[in-house]
C-alpha positions as CSV (number, residue, x, y, z in Angstrom):
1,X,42.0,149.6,137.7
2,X,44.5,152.3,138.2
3,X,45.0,151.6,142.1
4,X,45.1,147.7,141.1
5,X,48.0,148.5,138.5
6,X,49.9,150.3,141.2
7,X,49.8,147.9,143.9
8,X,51.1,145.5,141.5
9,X,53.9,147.5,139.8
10,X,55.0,147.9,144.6
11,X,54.4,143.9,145.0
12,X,56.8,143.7,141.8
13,X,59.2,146.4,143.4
14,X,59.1,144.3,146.6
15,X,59.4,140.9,145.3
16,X,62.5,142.3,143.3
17,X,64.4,144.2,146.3
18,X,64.1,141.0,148.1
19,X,65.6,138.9,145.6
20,X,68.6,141.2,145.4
21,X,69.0,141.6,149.0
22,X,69.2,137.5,149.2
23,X,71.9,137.6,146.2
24,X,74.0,139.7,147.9
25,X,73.3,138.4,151.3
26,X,74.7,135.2,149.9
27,X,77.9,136.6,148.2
28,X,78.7,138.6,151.1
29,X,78.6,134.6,153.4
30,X,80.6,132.5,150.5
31,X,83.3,135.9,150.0
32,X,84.0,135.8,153.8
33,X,83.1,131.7,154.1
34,X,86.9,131.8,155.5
35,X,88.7,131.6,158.6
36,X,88.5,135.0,159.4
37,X,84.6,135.3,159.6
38,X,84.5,132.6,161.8
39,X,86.6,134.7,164.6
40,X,85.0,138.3,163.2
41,X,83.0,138.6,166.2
42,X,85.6,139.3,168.8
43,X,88.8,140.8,168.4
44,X,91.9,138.1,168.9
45,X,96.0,137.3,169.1
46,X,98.2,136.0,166.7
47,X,101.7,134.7,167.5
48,X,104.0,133.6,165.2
49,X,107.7,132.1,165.7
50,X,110.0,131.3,162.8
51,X,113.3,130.6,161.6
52,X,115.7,131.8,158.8
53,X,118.1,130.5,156.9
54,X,119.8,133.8,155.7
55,X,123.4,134.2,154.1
56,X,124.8,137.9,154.4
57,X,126.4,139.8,151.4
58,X,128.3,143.0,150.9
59,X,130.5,144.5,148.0
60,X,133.5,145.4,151.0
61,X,134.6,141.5,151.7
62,X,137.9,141.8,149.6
63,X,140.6,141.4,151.8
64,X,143.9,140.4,150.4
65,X,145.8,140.2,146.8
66,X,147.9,137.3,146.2
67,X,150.7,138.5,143.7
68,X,152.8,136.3,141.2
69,X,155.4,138.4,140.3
70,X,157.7,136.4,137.9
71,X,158.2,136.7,135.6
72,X,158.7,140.6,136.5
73,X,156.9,141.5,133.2
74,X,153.9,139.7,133.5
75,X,152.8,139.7,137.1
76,X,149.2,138.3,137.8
77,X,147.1,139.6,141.4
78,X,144.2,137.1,142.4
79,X,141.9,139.3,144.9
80,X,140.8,137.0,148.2
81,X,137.5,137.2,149.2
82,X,135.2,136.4,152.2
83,X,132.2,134.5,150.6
84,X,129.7,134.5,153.5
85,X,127.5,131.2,153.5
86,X,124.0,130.5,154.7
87,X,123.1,130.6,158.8
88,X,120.7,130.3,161.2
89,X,118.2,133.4,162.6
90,X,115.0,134.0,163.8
91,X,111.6,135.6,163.6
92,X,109.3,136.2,166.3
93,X,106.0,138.2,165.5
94,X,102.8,139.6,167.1
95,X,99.5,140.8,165.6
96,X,95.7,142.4,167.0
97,X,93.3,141.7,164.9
98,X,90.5,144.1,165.8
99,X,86.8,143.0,165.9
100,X,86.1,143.9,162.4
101,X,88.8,141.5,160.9
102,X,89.5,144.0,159.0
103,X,92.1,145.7,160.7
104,X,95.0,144.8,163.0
105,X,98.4,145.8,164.3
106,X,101.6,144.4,164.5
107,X,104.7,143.6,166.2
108,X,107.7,141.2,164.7
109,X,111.8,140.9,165.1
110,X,113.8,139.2,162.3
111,X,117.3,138.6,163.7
112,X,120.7,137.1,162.8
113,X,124.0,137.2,164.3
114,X,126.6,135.4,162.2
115,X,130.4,135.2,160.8
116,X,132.6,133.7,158.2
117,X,136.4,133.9,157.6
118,X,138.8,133.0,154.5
119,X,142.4,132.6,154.1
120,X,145.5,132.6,151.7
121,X,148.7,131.0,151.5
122,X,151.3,132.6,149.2
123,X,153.6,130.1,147.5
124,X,156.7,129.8,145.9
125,X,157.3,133.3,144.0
126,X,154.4,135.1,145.6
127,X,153.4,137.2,148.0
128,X,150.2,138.4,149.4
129,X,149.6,141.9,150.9
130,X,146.3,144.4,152.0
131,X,144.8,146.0,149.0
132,X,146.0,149.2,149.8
133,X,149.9,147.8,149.3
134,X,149.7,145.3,146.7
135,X,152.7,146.4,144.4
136,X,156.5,145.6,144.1
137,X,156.3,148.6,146.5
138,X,155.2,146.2,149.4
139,X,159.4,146.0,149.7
140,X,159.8,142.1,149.7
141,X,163.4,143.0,148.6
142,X,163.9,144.4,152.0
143,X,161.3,142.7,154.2
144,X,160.3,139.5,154.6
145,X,157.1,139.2,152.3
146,X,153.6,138.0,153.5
147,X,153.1,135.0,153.0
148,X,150.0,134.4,154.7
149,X,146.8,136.0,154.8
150,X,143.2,136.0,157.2
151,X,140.3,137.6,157.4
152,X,136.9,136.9,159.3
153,X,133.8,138.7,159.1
154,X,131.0,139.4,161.3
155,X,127.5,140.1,160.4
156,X,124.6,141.6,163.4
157,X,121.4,142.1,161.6
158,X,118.3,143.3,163.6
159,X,115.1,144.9,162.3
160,X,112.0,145.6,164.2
161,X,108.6,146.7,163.0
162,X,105.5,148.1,164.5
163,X,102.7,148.7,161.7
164,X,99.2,149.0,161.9
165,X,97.2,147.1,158.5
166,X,93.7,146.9,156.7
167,X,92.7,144.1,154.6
168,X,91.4,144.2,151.4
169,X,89.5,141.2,149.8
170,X,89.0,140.6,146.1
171,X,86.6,138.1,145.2
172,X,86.9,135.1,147.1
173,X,90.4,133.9,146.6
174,X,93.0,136.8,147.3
175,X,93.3,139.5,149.8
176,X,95.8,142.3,150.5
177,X,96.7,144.2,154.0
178,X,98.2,147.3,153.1
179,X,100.1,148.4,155.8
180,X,102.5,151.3,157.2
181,X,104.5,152.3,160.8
182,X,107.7,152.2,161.7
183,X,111.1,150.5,161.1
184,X,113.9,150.3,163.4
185,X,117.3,148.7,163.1
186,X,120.6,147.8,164.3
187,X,123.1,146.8,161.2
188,X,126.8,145.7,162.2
189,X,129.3,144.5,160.5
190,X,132.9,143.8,161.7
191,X,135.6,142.9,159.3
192,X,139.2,142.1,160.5
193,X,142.1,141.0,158.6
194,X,145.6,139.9,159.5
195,X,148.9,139.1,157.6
196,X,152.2,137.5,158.4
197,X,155.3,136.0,157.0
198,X,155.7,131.8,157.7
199,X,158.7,132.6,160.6
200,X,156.8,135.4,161.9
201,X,158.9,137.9,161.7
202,X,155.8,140.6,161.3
203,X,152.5,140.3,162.0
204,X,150.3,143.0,160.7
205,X,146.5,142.7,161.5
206,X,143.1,145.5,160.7
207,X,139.8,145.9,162.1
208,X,136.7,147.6,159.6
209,X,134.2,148.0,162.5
210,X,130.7,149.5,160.8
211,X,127.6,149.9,162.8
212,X,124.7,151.9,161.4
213,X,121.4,152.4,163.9
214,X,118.5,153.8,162.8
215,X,114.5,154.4,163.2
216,X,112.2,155.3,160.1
217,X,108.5,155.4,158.3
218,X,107.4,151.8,156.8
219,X,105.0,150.8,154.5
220,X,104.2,147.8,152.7
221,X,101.6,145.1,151.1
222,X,101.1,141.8,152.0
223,X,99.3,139.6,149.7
224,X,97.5,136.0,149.5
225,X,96.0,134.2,147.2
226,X,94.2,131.0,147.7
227,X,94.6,127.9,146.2
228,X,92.5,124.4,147.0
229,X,93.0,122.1,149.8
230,X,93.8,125.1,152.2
231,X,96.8,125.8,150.8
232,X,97.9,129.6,149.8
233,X,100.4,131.4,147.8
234,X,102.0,134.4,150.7
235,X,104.0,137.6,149.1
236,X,105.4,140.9,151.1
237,X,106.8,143.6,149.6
238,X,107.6,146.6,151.9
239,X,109.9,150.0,151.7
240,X,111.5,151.7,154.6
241,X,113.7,154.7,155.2
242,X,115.6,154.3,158.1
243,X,117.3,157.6,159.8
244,X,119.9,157.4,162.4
245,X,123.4,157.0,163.3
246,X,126.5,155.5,161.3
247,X,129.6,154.8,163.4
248,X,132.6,153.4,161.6
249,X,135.9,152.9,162.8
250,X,139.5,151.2,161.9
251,X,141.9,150.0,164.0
252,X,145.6,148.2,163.6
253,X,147.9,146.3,165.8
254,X,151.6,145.6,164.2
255,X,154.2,144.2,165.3
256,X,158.1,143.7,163.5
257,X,162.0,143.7,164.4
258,X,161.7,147.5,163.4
259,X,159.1,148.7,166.5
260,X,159.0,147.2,170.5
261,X,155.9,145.8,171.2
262,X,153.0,145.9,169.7
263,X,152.2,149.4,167.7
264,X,148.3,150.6,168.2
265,X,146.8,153.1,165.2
266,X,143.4,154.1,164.0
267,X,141.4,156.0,161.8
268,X,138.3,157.0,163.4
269,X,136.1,159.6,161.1
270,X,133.1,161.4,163.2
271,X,130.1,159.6,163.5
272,X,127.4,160.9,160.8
273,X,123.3,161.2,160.6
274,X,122.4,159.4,157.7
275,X,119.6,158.5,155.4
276,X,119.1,154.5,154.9
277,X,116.8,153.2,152.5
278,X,115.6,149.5,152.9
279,X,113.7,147.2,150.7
280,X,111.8,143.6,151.9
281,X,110.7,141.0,150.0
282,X,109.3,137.5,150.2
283,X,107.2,135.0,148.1
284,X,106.2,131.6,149.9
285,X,103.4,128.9,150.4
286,X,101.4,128.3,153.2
287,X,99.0,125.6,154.7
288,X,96.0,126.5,157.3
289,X,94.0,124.9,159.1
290,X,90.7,126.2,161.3
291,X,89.1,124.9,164.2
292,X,85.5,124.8,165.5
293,X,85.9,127.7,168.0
294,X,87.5,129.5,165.1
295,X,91.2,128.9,165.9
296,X,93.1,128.8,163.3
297,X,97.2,127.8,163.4
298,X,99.0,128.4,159.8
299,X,102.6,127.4,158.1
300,X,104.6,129.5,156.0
301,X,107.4,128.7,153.9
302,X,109.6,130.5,151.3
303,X,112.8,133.2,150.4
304,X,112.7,136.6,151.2
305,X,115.3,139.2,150.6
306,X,116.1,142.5,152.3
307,X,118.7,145.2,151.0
308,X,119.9,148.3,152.9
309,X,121.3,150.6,150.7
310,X,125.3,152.6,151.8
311,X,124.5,151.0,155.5
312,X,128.0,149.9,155.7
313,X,131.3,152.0,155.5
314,X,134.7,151.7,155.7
315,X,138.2,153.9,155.9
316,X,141.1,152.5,154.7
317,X,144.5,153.4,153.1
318,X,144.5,154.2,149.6
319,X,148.2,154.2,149.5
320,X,150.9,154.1,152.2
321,X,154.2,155.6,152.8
322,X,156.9,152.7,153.1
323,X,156.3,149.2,153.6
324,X,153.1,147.8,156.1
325,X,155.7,145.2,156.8
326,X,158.1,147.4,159.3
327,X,154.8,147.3,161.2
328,X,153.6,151.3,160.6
329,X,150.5,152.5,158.7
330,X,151.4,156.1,157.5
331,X,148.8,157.3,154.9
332,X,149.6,159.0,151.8
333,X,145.5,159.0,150.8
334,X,142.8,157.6,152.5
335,X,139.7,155.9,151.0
336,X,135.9,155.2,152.0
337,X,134.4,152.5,150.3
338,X,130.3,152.2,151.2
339,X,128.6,149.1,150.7
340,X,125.0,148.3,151.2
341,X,123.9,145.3,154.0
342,X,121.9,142.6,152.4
343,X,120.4,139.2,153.3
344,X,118.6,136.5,151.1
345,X,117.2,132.9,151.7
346,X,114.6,130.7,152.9
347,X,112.0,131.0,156.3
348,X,109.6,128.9,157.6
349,X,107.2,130.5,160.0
350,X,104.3,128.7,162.1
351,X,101.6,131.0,163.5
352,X,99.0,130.7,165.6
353,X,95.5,132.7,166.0
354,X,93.5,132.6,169.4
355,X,89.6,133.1,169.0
């Protein structure tokens, strides 16, 4: 009786251990009853192409003060600025997803090479001058006051990563690669304004030329989260701290009936190692669809926004001795102003996964 109780307590035991093991057998196939299982046999290539419609931003773009001096008691100064708009870039990206589909590496370039300009007119009982000479000491009652004002700036963004990532599912719907590597990047920005009076009499013009470059640890998170009809919602948010070298530089070329030719200055500080933190983000949709061999090619579309922090700087007059308009920059005090390098707006990325 004893043996015949035991043997059916292990046939019990048995019959129970197999129904568990086909319960999880079965959530294991409908949690990775996705694209990636069908291609988790053999490792593979993605490639991904995309463009971006980014508009560059900084807190240095002032350029010129248009002054309304009468009456003499109650002058008014309206501060021009260059309000960069929206261009075109471009994202190019590869990725190795090893066997496991688990993990991968990965390769991608975001660039963007762009410029906008602005300019003022002074009118009748106004003037316009730099920022650092914006007072009644600008000497219109001596010179011939500006009366014109230009500015144009240029923006060079390019960032390169090389990560390596591990995904991370939860449930059947959402996943995560983690990720970390390494950020490198080229940020430029060139920023050149010029004045003059309507005959031409002077002609002063400036060049801000900023160019940080820089190589750093990144790490990040991409996320995904399913929705039906093979469509997704996409999210990255990374952090990077790039380290490297910021070079700026001013330069002036005048000209007026008080100097021959053309007079060439500068103020060029010595290049500095610096610390530049970065932060990317994204959000977007995307649409998928797999193939029998387990091919799969994808479309992504959202914003994204990235932010280097004190990437830019510039050295210019705080105040001058005499009037810029006899065509001669001599400083009384000098300024740096430090802005950070940002740029915000939509992408659309196609990608493509070989079996």
């Amino acid at each position: 009786m004893r043996m015949r109780f035991t043997t059916l307590c292990l046939f019990g035991l048995m019959l129970e251990a197999t129904s568990l093991a086909s319960a999880a057998s079965a959530v294991m196939k409908d949690r990775f009853s996705d694209k990636d299982a069908l291609i988790a046999t053999k490792a593979h290539f993605e490639f991904t192409a995309g463009a971006l419609f980014l508009q560059p931003t900084g807190s240095n773009l002032d350029y010129a003060v248009l002054g309304s001096p009468l009456p003499v008691n109650s002058p008014h100064w309206d501060v021009a600025t260059v309000s960069p708009g929206y261009s075109t870039g471009f994202y190019l990206g590869w990725r190795y997803i090893f066997q496991n589909a688990v993990n991968d590496l990965q390769l991608n370039w975001a660039h963007l090479n762009t410029n906008d300009s602005d300019a003022v007119h002074a009118g009748t009982n106004q003037f316009t001058t730099p920022i650092f000479q914006s007072g009644p000491s600008a000497g219109q009652s001596i010179n011939p006051a500006s009366q014109n004002a230009y500015a144009r700036a240029k923006f060079n963004y390019n960032i390169i990563n090389l990560d390596a990532g591990q995904m991370i599912g939860y449930g059947n719907n959402t996943k995560l690669r983690f990720f970390a590597g390494l950020s490198g990047g080229q940020l430029k920005e060139t920023f050149t304004t010029s004045f003059q009076d309507n005959a031409q009499t002077f002609n002063i013009s400036y060049t801000n030329d900023s160019q940080f470059t820089g190589v750093g640890p990144l790490f990040g998170v991409d996320a995904l989260y399913k929705l039906p009809y093979s469509i997704g919602v996409t999210g990255t948010l990374s952090a990077s701290g790039l380290i490297g070298s910021l070079n700026p530089r001013t330069t002036y070329a005048s000209t007026s009936p008080q100097i021959t030719g053309i007079n060439y200055q500068s103020i060029t500080p010595r290049n500095t190692t610096q610390v530049v933190p970065g932060l990317h983000g994204k959000l977007g949709l995307n649409y998928g669809h797999s193939f029998s061999n387990g091919s799969t090619w994808s479309i992504e579309a959202g914003y994204e926004y990235a932010n280097y922090f004190n990437a830019i700087v510039a050295y210019n007059p705080l105040t001058v001795f005499g009037d810029v308009t006899t065509g001669t920059i001599a400083l009384s005090s000098l300024g740096k102003s430090v802005s950070n390098f940002a740029v915000n707006g939509p992408f659309v990325n196609l990608s493509v996964q070989f079996a």
